[in-house]
N, C-alpha and C positions, 0 to 999 in steps of 0.2 A: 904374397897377395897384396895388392894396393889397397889402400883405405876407402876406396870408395868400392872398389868393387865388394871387400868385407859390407861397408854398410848397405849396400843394394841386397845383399843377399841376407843381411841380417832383420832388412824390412819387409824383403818376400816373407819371408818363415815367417815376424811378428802379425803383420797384414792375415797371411793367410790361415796361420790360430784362429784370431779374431775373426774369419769368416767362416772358418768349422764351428765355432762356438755361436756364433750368429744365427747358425742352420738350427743345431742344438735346440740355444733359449726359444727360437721361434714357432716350434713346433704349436705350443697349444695359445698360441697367441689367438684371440677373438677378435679385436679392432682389427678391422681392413679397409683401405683408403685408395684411393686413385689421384695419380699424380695427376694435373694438367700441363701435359707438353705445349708447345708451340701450332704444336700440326693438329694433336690429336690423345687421348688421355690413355693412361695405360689400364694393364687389369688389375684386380682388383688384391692387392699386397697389403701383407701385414705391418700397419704402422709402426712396427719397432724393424721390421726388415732393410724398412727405406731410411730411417733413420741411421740403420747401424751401416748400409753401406754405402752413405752418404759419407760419416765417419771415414770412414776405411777408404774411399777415395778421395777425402782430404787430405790422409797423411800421405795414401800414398803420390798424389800431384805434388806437397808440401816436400817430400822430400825430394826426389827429384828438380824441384825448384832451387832447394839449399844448395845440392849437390853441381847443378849449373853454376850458382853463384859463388864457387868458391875456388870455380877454375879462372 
């Protein structure tokens, strides 16, 4: 296996933990917030929801990003 494809697949699986447990913790969350888009705002989500997959799309674009710069 190549090293990078080990680390893509070792980011899927950590990424997507982190988004089952997301589902989990946010179950009895009470704060709900609306984003404002460019066009238009969304519905109405659990501020720790948008926070955590905000998260989780950071590592995942950041790794991806590393993984370019290192070919």
């Amino acid at each position: 296996m190549t090293p990078n494809f080990k680390r893509i697949i070792t980011q899927i699986i950590f990424n997507s933990s982190l988004f089952l447990m997301l589902f989990v913790g946010v179950q009895n969350s009470t704060t709900k917030s609306k984003v404002n888009l460019i066009i238009d705002e969304t519905v109405h989500l659990p501020l720790g929801f948008i926070v955590g997959v905000s998260f989780i799309f950071g590592s995942i674009s950041g790794n991806f990003i590393s993984i370019n710069l290192k070919q």
